[in-house]
N, CA, C and O atoms as CSV, one atom per row, in Angstrom:
chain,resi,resn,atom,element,x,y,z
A,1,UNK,N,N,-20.154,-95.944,0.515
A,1,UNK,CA,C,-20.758,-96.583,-0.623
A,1,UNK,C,C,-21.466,-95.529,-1.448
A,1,UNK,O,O,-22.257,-94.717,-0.970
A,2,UNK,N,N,-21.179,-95.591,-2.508
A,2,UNK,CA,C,-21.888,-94.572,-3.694
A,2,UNK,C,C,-23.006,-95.659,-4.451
A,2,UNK,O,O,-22.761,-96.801,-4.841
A,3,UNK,N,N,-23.939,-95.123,-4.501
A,3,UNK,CA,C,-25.057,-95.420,-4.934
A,3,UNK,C,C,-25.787,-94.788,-5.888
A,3,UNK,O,O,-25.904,-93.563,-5.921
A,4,UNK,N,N,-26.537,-95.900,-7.055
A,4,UNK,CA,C,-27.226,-94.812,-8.357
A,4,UNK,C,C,-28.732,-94.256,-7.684
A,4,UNK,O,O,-29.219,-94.219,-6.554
A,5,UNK,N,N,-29.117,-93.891,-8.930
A,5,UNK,CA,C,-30.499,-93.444,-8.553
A,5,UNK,C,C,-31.808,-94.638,-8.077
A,5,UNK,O,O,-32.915,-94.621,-7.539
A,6,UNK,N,N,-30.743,-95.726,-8.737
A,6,UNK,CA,C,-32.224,-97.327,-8.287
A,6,UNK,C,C,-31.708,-98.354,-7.337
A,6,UNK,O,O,-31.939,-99.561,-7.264
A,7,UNK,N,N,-30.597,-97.198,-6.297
A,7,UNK,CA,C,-30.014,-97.654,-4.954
A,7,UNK,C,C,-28.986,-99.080,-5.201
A,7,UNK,O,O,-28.701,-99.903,-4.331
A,8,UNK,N,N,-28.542,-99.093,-6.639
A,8,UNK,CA,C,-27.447,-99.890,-6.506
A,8,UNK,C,C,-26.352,-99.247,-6.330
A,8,UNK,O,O,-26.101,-98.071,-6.591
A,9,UNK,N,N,-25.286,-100.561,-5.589
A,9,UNK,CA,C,-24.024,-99.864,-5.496
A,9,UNK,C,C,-22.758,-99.403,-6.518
A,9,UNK,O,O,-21.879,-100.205,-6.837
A,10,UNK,N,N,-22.776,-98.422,-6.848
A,10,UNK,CA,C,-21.366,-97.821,-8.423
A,10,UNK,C,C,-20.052,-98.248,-7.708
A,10,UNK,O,O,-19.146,-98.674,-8.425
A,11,UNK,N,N,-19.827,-98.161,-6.120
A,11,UNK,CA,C,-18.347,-97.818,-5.776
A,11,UNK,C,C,-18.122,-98.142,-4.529
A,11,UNK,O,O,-19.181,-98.069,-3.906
A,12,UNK,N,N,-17.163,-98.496,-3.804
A,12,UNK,CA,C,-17.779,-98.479,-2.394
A,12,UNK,C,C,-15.724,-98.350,-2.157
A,12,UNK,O,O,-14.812,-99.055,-2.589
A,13,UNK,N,N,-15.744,-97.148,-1.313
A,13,UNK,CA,C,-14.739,-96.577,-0.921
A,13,UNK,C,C,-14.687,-96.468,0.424
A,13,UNK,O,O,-15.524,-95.859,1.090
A,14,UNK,N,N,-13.401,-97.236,1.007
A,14,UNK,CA,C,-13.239,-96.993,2.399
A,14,UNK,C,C,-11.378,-96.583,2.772
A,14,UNK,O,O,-10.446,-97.066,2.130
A,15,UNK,N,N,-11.261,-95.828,3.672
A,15,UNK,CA,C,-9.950,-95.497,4.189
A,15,UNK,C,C,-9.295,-96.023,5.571
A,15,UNK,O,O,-9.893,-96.413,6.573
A,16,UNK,N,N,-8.217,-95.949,5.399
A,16,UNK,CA,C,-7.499,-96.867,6.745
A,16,UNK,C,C,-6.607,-95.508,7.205
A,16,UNK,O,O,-6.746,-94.355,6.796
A,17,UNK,N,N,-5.698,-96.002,8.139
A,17,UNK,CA,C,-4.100,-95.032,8.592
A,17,UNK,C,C,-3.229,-95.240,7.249
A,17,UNK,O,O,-2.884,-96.332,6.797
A,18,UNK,N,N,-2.923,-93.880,6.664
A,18,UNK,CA,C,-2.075,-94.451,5.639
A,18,UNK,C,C,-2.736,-94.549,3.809
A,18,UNK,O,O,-1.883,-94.241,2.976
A,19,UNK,N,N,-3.878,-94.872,3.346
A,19,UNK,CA,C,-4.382,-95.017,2.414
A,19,UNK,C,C,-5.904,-94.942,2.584
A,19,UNK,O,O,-6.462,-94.676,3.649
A,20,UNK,N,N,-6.584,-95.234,1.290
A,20,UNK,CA,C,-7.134,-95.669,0.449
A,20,UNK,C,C,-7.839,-96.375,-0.446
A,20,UNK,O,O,-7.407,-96.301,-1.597
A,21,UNK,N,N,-9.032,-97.206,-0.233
A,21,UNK,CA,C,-9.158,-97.882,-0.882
A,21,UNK,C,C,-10.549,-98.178,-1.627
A,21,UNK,O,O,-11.509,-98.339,-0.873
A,22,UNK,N,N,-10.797,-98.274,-3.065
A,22,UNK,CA,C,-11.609,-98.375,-3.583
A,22,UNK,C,C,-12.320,-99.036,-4.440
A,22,UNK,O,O,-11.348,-99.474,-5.056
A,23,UNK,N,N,-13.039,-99.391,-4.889
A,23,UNK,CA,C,-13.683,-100.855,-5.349
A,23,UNK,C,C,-14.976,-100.407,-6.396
A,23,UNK,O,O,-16.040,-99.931,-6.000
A,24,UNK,N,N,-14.657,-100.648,-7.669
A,24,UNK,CA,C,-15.570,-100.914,-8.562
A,24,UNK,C,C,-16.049,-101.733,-9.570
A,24,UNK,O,O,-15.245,-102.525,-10.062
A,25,UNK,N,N,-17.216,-101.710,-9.995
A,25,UNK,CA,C,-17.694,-103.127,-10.773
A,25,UNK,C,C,-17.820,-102.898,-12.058
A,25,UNK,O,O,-18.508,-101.932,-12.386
A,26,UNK,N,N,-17.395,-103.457,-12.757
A,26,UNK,CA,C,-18.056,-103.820,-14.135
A,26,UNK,C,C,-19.099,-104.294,-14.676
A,26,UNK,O,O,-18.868,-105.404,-15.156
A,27,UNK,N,N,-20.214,-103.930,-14.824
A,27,UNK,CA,C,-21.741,-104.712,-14.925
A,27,UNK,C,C,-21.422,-105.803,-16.024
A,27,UNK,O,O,-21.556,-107.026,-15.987
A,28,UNK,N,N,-20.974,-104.995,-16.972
A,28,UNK,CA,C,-20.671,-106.131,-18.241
A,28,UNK,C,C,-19.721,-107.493,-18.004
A,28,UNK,O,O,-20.021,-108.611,-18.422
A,29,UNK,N,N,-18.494,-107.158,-17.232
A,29,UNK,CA,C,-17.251,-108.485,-17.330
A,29,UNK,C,C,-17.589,-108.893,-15.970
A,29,UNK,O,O,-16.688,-109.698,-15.737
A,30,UNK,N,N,-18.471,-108.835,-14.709
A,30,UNK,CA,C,-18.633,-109.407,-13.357
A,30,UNK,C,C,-17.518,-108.839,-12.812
A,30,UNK,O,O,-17.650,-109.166,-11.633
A,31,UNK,N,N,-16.200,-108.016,-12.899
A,31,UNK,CA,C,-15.228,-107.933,-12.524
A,31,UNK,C,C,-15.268,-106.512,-11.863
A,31,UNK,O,O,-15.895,-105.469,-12.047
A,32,UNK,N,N,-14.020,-107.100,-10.757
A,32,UNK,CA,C,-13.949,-105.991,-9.742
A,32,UNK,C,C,-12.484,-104.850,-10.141
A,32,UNK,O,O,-11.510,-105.401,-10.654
A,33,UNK,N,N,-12.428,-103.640,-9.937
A,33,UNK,CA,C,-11.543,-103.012,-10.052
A,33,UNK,C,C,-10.949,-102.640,-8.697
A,33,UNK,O,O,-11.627,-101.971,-7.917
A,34,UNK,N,N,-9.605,-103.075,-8.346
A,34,UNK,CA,C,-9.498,-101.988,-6.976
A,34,UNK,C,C,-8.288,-101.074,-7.346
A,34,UNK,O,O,-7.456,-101.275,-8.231
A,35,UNK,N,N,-8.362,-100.124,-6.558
A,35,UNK,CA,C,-7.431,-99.172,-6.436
A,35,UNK,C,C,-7.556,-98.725,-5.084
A,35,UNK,O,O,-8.527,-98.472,-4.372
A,36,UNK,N,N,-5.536,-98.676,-4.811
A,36,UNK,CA,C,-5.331,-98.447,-3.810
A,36,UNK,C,C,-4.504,-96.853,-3.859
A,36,UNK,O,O,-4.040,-96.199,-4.793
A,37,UNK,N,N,-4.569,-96.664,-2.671
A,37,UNK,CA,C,-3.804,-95.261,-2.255
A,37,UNK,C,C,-3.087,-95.186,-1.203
A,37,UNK,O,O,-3.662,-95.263,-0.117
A,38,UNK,N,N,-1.818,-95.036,-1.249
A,38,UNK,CA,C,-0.880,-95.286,-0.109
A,38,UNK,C,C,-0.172,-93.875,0.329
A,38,UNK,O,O,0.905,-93.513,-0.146
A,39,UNK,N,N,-0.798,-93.243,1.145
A,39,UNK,CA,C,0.290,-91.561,1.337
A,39,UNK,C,C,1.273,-92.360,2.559
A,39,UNK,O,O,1.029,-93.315,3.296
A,40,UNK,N,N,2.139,-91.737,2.437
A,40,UNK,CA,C,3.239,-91.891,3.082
A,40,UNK,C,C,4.715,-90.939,2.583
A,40,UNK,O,O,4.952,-90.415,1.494
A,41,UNK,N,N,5.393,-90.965,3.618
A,41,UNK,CA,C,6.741,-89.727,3.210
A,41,UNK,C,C,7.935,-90.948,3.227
A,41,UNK,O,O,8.116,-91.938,3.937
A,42,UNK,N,N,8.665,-90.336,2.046
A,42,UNK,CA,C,9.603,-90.650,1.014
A,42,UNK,C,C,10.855,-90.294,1.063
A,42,UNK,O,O,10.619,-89.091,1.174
A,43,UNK,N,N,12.247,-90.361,1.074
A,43,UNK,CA,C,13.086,-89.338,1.557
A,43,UNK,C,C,12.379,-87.882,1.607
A,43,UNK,O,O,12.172,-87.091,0.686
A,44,UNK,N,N,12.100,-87.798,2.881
A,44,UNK,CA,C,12.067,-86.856,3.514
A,44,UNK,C,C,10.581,-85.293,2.620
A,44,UNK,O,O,10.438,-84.084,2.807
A,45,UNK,N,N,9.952,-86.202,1.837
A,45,UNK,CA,C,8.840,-85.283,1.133
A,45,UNK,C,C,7.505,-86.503,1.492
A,45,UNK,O,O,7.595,-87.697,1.779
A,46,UNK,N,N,6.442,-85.717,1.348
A,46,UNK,CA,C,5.096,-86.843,0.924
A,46,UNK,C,C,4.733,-87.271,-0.423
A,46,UNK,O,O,4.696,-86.603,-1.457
A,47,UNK,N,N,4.449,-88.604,-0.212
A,47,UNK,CA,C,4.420,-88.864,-1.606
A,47,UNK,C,C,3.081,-89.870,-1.362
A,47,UNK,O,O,2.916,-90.413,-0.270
A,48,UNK,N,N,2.100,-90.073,-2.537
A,48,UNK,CA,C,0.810,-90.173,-2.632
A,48,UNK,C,C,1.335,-91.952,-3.466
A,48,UNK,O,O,1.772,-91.658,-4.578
A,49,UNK,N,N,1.390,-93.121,-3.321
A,49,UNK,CA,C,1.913,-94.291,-4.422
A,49,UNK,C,C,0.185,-94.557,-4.463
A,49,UNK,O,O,-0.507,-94.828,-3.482
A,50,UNK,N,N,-0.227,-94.419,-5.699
A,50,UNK,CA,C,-1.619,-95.575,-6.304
A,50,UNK,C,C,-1.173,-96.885,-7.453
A,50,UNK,O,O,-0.411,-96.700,-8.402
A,51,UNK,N,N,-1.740,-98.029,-7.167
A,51,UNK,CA,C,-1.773,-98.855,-7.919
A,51,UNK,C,C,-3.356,-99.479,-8.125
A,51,UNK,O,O,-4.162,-99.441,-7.196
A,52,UNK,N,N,-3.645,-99.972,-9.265
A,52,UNK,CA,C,-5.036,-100.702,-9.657
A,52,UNK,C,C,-4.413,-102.296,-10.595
A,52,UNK,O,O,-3.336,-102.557,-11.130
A,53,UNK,N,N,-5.627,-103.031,-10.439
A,53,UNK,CA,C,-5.719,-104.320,-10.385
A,53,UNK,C,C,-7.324,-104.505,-10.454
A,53,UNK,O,O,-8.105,-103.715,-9.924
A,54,UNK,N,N,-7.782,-105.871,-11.316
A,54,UNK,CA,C,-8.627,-106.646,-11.529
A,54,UNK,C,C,-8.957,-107.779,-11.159
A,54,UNK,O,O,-8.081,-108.610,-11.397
A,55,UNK,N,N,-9.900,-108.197,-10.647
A,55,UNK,CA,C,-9.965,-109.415,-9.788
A,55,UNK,C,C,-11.486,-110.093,-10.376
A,55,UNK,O,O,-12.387,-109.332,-10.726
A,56,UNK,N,N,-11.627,-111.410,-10.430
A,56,UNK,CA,C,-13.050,-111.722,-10.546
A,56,UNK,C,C,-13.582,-112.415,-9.721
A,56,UNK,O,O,-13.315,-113.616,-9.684
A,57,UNK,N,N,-14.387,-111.904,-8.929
A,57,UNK,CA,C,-15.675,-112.349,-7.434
A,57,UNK,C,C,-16.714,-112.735,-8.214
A,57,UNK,O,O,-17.569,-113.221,-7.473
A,58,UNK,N,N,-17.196,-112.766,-9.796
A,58,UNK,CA,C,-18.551,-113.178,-9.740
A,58,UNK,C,C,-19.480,-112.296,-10.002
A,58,UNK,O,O,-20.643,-112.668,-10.151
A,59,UNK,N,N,-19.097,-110.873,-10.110
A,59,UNK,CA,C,-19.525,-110.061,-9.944
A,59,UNK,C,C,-20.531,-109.856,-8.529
A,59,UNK,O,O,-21.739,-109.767,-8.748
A,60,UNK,N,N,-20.087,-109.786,-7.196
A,60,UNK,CA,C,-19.797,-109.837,-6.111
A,60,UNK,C,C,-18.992,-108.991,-5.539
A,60,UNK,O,O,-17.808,-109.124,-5.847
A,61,UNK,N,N,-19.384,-107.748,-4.435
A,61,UNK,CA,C,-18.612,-106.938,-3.844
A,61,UNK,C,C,-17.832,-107.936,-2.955
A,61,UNK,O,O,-17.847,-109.165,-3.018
A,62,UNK,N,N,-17.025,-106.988,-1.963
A,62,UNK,CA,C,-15.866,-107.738,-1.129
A,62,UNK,C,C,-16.171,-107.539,0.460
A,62,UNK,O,O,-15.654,-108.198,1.362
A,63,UNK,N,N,-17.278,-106.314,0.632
A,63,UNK,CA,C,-17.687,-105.745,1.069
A,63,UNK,C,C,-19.068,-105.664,1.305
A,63,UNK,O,O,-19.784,-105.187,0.425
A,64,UNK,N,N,-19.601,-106.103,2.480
A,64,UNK,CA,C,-21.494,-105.995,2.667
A,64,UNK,C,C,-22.092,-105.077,3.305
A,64,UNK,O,O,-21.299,-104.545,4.081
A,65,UNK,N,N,-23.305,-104.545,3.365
A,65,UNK,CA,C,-23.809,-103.713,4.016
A,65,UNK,C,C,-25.096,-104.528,4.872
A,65,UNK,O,O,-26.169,-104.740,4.308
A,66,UNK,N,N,-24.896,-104.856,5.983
A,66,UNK,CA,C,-25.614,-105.256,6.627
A,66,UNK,C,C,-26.965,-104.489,7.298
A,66,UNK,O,O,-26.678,-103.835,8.301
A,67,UNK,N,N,-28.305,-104.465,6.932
A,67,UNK,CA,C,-29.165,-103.903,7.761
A,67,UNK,C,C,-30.093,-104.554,8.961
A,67,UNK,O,O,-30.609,-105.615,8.611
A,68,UNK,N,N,-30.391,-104.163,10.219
A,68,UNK,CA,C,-31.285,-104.845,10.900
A,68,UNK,C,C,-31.940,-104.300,11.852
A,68,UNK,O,O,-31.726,-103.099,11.687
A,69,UNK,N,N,-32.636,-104.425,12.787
A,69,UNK,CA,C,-32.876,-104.002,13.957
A,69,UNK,C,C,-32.141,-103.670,14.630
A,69,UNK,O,O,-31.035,-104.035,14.231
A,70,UNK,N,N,-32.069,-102.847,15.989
A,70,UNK,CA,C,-30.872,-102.846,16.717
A,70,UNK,C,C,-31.277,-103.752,17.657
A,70,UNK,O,O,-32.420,-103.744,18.115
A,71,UNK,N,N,-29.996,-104.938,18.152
A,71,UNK,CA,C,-29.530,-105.618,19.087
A,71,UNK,C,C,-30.351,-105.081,20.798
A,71,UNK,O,O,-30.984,-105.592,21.722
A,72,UNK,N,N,-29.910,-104.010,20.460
A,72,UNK,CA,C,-29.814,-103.472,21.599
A,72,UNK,C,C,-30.532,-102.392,22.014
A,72,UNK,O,O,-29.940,-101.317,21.919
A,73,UNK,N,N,-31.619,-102.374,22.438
A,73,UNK,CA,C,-32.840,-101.501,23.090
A,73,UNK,C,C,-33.063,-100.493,23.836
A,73,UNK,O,O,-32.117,-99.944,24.400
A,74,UNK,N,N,-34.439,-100.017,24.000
A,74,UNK,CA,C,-34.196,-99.294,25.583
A,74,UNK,C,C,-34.356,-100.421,26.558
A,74,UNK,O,O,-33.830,-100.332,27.668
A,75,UNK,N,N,-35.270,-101.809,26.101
A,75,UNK,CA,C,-35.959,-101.930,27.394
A,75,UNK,C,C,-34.723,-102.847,27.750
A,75,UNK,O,O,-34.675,-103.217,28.923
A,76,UNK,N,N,-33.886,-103.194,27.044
A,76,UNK,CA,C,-32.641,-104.499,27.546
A,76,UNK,C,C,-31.741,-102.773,28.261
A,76,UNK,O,O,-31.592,-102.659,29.478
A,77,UNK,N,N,-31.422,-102.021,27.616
A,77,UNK,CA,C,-31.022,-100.828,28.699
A,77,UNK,C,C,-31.019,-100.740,30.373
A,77,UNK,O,O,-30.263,-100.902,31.331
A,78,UNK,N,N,-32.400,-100.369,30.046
A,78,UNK,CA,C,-33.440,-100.310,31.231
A,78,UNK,C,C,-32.857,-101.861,32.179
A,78,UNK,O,O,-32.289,-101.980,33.264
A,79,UNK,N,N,-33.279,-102.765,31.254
A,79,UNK,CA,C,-32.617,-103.983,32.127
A,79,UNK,C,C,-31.534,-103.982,32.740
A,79,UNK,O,O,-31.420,-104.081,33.962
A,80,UNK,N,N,-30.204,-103.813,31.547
A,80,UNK,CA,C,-29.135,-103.693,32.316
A,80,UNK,C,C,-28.920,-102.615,33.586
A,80,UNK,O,O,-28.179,-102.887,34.530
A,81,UNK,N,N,-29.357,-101.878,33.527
A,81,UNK,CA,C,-29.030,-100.826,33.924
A,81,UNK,C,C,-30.022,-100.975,36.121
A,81,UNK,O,O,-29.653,-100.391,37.140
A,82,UNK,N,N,-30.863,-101.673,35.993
A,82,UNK,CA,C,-31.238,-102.512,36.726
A,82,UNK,C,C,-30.655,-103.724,37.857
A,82,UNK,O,O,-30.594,-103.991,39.057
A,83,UNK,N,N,-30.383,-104.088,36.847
A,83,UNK,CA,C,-29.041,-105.194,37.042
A,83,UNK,C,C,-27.903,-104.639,37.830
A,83,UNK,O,O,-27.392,-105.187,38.807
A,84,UNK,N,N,-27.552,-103.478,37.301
A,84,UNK,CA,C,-26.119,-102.789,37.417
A,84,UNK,C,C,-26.517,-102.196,39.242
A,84,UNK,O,O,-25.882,-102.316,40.289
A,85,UNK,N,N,-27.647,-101.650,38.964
A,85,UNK,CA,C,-27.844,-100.818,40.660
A,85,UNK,C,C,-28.110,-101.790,41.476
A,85,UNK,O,O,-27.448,-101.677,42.508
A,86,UNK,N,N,-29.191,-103.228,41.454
A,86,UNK,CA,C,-28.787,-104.072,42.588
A,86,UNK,C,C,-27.595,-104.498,42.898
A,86,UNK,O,O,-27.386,-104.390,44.107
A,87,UNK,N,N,-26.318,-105.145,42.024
A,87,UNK,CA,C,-25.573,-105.229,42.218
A,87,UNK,C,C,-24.637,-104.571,43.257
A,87,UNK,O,O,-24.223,-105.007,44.331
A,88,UNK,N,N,-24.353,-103.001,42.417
A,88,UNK,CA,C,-24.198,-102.063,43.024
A,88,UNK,C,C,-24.466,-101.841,44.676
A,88,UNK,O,O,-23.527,-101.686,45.457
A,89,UNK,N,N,-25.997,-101.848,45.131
A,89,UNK,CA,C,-26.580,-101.947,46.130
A,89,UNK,C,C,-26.496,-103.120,47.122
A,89,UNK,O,O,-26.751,-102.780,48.278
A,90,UNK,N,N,-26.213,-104.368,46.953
A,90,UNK,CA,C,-25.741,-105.696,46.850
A,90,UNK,C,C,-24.740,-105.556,48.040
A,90,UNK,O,O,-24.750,-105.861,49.233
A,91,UNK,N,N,-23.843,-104.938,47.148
A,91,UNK,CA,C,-22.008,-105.010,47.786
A,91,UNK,C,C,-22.074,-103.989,48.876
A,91,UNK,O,O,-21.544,-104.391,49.912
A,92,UNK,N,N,-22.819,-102.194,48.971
A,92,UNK,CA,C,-23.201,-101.559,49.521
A,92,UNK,C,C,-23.635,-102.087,51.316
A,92,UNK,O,O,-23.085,-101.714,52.352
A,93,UNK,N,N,-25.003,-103.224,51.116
A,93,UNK,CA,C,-25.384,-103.849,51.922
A,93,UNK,C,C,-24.535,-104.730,52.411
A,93,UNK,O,O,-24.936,-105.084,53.520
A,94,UNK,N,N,-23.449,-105.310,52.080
A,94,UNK,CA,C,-23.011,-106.542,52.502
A,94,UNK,C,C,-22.102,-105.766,53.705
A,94,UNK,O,O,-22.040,-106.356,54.783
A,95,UNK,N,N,-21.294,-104.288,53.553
A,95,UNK,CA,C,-20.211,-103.415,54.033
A,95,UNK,C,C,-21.262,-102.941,55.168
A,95,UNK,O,O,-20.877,-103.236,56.299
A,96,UNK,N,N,-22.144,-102.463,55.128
A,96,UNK,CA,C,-22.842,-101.393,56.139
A,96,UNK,C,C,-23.586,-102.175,57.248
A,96,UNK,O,O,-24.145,-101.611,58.189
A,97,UNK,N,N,-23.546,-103.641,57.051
A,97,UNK,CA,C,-24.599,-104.033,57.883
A,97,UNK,C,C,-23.422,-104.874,58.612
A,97,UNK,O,O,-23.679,-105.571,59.594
C-alpha cells in the first residue's frame, strides 16, 4: 500500500505467481482503476501482457488493512506450551510405570 503524506491510501499493489496487480482511486469519480500484469512465456520468448479497466465500488478499496492486537501472546504461549509438556509427560508416565 502506498500512502500520502496524511496516511491515505494513493495505490495499493499486490503480486501473485505469474503477475501483478494494482489498484487506484479517483478522488473525484469514486472510481477504481485496476491494472493487471501477466508475465508469462509465449512461443518460446517472455512476454509481459498488461490490461486496465474501471470499476465503481463507491469509492471503496477492494482491499483492507486490518489493525489489532495480537491474538496471540506470550502468556497464551507460555500456556500452550505448558499444556504441550504435561501432555507430553502424561504419555511418558503411562509407558514407564
Amino acid at each position: 500500500m502506498d500512502r500520502d503524506d496524511d496516511g491515505e491510501i494513493e495505490q495499493i499493489a499486490y503480486t501473485y505467481k505469474g503477475g501483478t496487480e494494482i489498484q487506484s482511486l479517483d478522488p473525484e469519480t469514486g472510481k477504481l482503476t485496476f491494472t493487471v500484469t501477466h508475465s508469462g512465456e509465449h512461443n518460446g520468448r517472455q512476454e509481459d501482457q498488461s490490461e486496465s479497466w474501471e470499476a465503481d465500488f463507491g469509492g471503496r478499496w477492494t482491499i483492507y488493512e486490518l489493525r489489532s492486537p495480537p491474538i496471540i501472546n506470550k502468556d497464551i504461549k507460555r500456556l500452550q506450551n505448558a499444556i504441550n509438556k504435561a501432555l507430553t509427560m502424561l504419555g511418558r508416565s503411562c509407558f514407564e510405570a
